[in-house]
N, C-alpha and C positions, 0 to 999 in steps of 0.2 A: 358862630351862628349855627352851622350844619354840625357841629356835636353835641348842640343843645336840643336836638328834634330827631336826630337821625343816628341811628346807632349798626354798627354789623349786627349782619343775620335778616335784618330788613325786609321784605320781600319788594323786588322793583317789576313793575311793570312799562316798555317799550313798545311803542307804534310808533311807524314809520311818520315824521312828516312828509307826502308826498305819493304820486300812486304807484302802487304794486303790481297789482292783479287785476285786469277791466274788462268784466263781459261786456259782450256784443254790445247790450242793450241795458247796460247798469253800471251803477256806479263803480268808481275804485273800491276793492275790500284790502283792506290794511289789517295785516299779518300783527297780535299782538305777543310778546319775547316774556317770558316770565325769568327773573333772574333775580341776586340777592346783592344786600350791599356786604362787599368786602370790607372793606375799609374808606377810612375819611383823611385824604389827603392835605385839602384846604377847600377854604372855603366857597370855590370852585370847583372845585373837582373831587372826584369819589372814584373808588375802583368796585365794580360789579363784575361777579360773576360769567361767564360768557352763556349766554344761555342754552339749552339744551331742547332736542325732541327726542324722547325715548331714551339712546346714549348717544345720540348724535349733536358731535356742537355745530352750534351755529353761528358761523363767521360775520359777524354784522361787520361792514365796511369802516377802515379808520374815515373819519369825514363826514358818516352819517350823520344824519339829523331825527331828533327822535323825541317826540311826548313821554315823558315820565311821569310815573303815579309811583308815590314809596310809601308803603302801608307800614305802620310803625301806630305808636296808641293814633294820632293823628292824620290820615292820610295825606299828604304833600302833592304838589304838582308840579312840574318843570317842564323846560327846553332844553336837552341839552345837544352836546356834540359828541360824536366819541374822536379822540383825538390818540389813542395808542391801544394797543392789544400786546398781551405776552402770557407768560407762562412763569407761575413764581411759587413755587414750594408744593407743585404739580397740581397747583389749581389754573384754569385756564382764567383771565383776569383784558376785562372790556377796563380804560378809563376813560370817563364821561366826564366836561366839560359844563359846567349848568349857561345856556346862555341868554337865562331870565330869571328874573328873583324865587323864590319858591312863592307857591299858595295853599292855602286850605284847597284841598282837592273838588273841584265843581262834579259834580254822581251827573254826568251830562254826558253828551255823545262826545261832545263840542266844546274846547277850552274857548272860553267866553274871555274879551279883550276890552277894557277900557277904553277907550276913547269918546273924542268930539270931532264928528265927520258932517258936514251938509250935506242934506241929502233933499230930492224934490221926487214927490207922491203925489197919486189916485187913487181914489176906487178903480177897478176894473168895469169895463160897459160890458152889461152882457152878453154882448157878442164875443166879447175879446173873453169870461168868465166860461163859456160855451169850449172854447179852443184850449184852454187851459182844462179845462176836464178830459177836452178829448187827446192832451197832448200833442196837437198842432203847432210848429213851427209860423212863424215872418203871421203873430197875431194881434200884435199892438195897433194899436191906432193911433198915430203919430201926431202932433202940435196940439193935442188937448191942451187945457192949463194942470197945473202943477201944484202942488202946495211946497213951500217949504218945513224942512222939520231939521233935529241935530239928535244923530244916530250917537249913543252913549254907551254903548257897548255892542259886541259884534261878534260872530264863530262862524264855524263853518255851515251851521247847522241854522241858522239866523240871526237875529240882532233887533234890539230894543230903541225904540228913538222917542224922540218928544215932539210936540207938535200942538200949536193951536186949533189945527185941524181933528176933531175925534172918531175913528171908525169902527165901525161897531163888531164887535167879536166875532169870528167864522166869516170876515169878508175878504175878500180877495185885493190885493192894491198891487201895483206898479209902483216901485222904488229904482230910483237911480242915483246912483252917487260914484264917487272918484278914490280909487288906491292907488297910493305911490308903494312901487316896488322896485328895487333892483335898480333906482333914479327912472322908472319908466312909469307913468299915467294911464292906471286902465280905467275906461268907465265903465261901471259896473250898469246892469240894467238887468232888473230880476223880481220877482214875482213873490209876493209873501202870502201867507195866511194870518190874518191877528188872531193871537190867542187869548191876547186881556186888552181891555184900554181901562185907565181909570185916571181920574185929574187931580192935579197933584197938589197937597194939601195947602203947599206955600206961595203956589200960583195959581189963581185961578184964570180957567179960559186955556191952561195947558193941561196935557194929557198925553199919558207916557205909555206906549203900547210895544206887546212884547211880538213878533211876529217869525213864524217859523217858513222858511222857502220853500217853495213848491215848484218842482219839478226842475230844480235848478242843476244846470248843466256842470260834469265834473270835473273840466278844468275853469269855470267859473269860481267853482267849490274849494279849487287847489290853490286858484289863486288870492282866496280871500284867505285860508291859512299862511299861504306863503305871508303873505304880508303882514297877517300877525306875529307869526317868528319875527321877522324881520325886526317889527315896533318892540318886541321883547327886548332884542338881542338889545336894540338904540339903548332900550330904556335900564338895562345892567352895565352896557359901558359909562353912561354919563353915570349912574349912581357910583362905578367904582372910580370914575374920574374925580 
């Protein structure tokens, strides 16, 4: 499979899953590794380059966990591990683990996740739309009612859901819903912008809206990647099972 998409000389690109660098008052900034494919081991695993700044190498950790983009005619996308580092015919050599199937690379901030997660939504009440502008902490307004919806994909960066409920582009909503991580349950509760709603040709009365998050906090952020790695990793052992 990976000699039929992926060849040495490669260019790979590396971002950390997980945070790096955190100002004060902003998000994690994630360091991205430019490096090459060496060679094609199996269909798991690949040896890269170690990557460089300037002529300095740059030790990435055996263990790490890392987003991969391999530009080749196709760009590719991955999870992988690196699981050894050495030195072989005086090229310095990372080997990388894949621990999710490859994709057609998403041009996104954010590796976007399949799934079907329940999730329960609002509009925002103006008051609560006011504090979200100004960045205000403890803004919700508690035991309103809810709709139901089934969130269809997901990132870091937002996530798309369906919904008999339809709201209308540039509004603000309250989302809540639940990630299993690590075997722990976190409930998520976070703030969207919608950037499309349109209803969906084979349903009528449902409507699939894409919704990007606002002002969402960055271990919120980490741990909604977290958890995607995580459904990747599930989702490459059962397929090699």
């Amino acid at each position: 499979m990976l000699t039929k998409i992926i060849e040495p000389g490669f260019r790979v690109e590396l971002q950390s899953i997980g945070k790096l660098n955190e100002g004060k008052n902003s998000e994690a900034t994630k360091k991205v590794y430019t490096s090459r494919v060496y060679d094609i081991i199996s269909d798991d695993r690949l040896e890269i380059t170690m990557p460089m700044e300037q002529t300095k190498l740059i030790l990435l950790p055996v263990d790490g966990e890392y987003d991969m983009v391999i530009y080749g005619q196709q760009p590719y996308q991955c999870f992988v591990r690196i699981i050894d580092r050495y030195k072989s015919n005086n090229v310095y050599i990372l080997v990388v683990e894949l621990t999710s199937n490859l994709r057609k690379f998403q041009r996104r901030n954010y590796y976007r996740f399949s799934c079907a997660l329940e999730m329960q939504s609002r509009a925002l009440m103006e008051e609560e739309i006011k504090a979200v502008e100004q960045n205000s902490s403890y803004f919700l307004t508690p035991g309103l009612p809810l709709k139901h919806s089934i969130i269809v994909d997901i990132s870091g960066g937002g996530l798309r859901f369906i919904s008999n409920q339809r709201y209308e582009p540039g509004s603000l909503i309250y989302c809540n819903y639940q990630l299993v991580s690590s075997g722990k349950t976190k409930e998520c509760e976070v703030v969207g912008k919608i950037l499309s709603a349109k209803e969906l040709e084979n349903k009528s009365d449902n409507f699939e809206h894409r919704v990007e998050y606002v002002n969402l906090d960055v271990d919120d952020r980490e741990q909604i990647i977290k958890y995607i790695f995580e459904e990747e990793r599930k989702n490459r052992h059962r397929e090699k099972g």
